[in-house]
TIBAZA-270663 format. One record per residue (C-alpha): residue number from 1; residue in three letters; z negated, y, x negated. Coordinates in nm, 2 decimals. Each point is the difference from the previous one (the first is absolute). Last residue first. Example, Ala and Ser with C-alpha at 12.3 -4.5 7.8 and 13.67 -1.06 7.14 Angstrom:
TIBAZA-270663
<kolmi: 2&zagu: SER&Z: -0.71&Y: -0.11&X: -1.37>
<kolmi: 1&zagu: ALA&Z: -0.07&Y: -0.34&X: 0.14>
This chain:
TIBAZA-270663
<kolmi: 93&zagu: UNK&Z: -0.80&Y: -3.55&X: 3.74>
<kolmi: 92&zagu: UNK&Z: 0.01&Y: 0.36&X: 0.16>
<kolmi: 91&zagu: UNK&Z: -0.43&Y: 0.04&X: 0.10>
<kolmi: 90&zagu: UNK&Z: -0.12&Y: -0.04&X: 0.29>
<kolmi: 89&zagu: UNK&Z: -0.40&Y: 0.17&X: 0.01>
<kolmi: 88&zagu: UNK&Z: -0.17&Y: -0.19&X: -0.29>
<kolmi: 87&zagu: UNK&Z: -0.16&Y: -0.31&X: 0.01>
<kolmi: 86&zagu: UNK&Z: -0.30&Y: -0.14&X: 0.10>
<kolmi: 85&zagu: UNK&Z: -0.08&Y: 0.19&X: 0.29>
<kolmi: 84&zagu: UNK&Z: 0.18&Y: -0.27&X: 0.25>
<kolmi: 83&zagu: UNK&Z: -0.09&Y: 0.03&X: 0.39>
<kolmi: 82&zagu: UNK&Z: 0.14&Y: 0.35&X: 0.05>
<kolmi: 81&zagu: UNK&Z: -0.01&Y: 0.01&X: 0.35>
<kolmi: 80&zagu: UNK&Z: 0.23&Y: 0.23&X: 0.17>
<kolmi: 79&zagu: UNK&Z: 0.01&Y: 0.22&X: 0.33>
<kolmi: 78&zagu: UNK&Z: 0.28&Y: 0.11&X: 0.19>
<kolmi: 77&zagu: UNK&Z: -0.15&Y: -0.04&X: 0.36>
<kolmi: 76&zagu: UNK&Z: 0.14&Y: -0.19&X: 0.29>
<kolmi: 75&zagu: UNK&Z: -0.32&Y: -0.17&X: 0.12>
<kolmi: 74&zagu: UNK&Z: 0.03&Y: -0.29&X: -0.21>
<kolmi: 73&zagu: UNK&Z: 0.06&Y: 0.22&X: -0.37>
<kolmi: 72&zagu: UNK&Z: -0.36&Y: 0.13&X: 0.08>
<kolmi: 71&zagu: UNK&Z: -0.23&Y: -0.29&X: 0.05>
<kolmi: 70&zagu: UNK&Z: 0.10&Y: -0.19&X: -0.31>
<kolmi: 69&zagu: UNK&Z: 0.19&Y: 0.23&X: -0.22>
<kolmi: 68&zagu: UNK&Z: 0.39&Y: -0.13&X: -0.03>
<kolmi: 67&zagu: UNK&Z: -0.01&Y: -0.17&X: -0.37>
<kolmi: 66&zagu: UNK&Z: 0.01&Y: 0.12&X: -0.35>
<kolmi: 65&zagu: UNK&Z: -0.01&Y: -0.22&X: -0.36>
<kolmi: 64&zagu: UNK&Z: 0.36&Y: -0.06&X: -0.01>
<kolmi: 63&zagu: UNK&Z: 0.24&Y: 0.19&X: 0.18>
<kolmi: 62&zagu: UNK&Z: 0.15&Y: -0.06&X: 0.34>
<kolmi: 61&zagu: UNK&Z: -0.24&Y: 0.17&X: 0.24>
<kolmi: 60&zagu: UNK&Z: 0.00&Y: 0.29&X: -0.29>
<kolmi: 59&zagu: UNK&Z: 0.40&Y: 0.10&X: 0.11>
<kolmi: 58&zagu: UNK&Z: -0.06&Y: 0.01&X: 0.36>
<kolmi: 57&zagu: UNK&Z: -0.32&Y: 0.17&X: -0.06>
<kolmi: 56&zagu: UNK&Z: 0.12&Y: 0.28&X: -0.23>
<kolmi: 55&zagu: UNK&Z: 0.34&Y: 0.08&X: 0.21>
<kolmi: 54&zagu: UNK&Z: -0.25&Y: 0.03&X: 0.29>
<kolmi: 53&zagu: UNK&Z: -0.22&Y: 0.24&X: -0.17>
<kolmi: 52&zagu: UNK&Z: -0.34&Y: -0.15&X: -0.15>
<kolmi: 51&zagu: UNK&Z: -0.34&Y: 0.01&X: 0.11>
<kolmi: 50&zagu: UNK&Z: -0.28&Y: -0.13&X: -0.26>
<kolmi: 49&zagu: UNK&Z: -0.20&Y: -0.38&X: 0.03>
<kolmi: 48&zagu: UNK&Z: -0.17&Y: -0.07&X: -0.34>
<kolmi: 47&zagu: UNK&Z: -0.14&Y: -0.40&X: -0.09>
<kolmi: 46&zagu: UNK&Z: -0.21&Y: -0.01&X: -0.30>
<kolmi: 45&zagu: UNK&Z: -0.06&Y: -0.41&X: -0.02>
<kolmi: 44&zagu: UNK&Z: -0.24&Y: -0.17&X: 0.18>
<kolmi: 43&zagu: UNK&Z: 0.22&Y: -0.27&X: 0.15>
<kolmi: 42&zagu: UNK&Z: 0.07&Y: 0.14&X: 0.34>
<kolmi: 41&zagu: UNK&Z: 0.04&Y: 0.38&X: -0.13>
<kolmi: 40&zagu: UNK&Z: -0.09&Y: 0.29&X: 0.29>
<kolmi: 39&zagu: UNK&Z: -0.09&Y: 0.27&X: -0.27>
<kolmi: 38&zagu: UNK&Z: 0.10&Y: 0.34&X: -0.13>
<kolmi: 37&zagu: UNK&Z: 0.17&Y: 0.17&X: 0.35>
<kolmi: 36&zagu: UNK&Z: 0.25&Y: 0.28&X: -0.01>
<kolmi: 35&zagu: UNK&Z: 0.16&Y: 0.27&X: 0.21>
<kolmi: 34&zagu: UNK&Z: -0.24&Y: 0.06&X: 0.25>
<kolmi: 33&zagu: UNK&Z: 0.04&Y: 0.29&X: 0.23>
<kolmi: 32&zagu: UNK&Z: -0.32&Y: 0.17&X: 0.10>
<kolmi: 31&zagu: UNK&Z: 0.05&Y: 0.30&X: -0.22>
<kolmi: 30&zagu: UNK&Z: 0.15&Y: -0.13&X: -0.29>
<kolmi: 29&zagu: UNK&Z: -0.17&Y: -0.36&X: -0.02>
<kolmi: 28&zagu: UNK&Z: -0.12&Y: -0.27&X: -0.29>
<kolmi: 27&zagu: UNK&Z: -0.15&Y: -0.33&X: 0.14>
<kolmi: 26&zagu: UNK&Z: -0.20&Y: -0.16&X: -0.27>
<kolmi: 25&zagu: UNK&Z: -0.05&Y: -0.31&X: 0.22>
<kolmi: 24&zagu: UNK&Z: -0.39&Y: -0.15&X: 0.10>
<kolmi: 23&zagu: UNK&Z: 0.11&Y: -0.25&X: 0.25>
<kolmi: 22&zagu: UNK&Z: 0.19&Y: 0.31&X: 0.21>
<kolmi: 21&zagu: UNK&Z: -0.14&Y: 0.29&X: -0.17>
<kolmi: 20&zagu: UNK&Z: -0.11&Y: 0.19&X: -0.31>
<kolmi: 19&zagu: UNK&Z: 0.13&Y: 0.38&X: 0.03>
<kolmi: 18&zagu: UNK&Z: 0.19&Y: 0.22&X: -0.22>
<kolmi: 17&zagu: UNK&Z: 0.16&Y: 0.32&X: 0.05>
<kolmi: 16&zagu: UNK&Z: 0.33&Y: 0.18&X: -0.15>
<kolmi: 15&zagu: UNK&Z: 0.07&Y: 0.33&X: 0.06>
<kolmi: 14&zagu: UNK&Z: 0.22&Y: -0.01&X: -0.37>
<kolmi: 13&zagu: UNK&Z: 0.04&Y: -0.34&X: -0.20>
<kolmi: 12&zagu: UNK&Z: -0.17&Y: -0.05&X: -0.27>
<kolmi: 11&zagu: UNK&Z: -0.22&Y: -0.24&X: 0.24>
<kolmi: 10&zagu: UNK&Z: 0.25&Y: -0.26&X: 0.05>
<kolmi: 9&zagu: UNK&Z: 0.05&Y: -0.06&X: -0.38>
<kolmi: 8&zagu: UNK&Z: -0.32&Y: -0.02&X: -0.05>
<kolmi: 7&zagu: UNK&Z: -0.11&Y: -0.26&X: 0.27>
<kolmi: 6&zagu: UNK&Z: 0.28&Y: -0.20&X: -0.09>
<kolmi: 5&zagu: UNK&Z: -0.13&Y: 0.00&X: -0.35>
<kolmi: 4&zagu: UNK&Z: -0.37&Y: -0.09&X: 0.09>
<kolmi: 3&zagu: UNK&Z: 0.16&Y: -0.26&X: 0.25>
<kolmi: 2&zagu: UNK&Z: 0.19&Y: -0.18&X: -0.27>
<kolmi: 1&zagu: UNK&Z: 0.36&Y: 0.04&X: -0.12>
């Protein structure tokens, strides 16, 4: 995925807004609650941040390619870092 699909795919979604913020972020909101974040990557590569339940974050903390969301997963918050857009979402192997 890159940042024009993640910006895509965000925006088909109803009452949605978009804003650039926060080192120049695609930060996409329903009202003022953001629920995902295109950017944020230490080596240059797409990086996308999203909320997740707490079923989804314990079980994405331990999978390949995701990671806690700098910032966010600190202060208590279930929020993921996908850190890997090569591949495809998990797939049965």
């Amino acid at each position: 995925m890159n940042y024009d699909e993640f910006n895509a795919f965000c925006g088909s979604f109803p009452a949605t807004s978009y804003v650039v913020q926060w080192g120049n972020s695609d930060v996409w909101k329903v009202g003022d609650k953001v629920f995902a974040i295109g950017g944020w990557s230490k080596n240059g590569q797409a990086a996308f941040i999203f909320k997740v339940s707490d079923l989804n974050f314990d079980f994405l903390s331990n999978s390949e390619g995701y990671q806690p969301a700098p910032y966010f997963a600190n202060r208590g918050m279930k929020w993921i870092q996908q850190i890997d857009t090569a591949g495809k979402p998990h797939e049965d192997r």
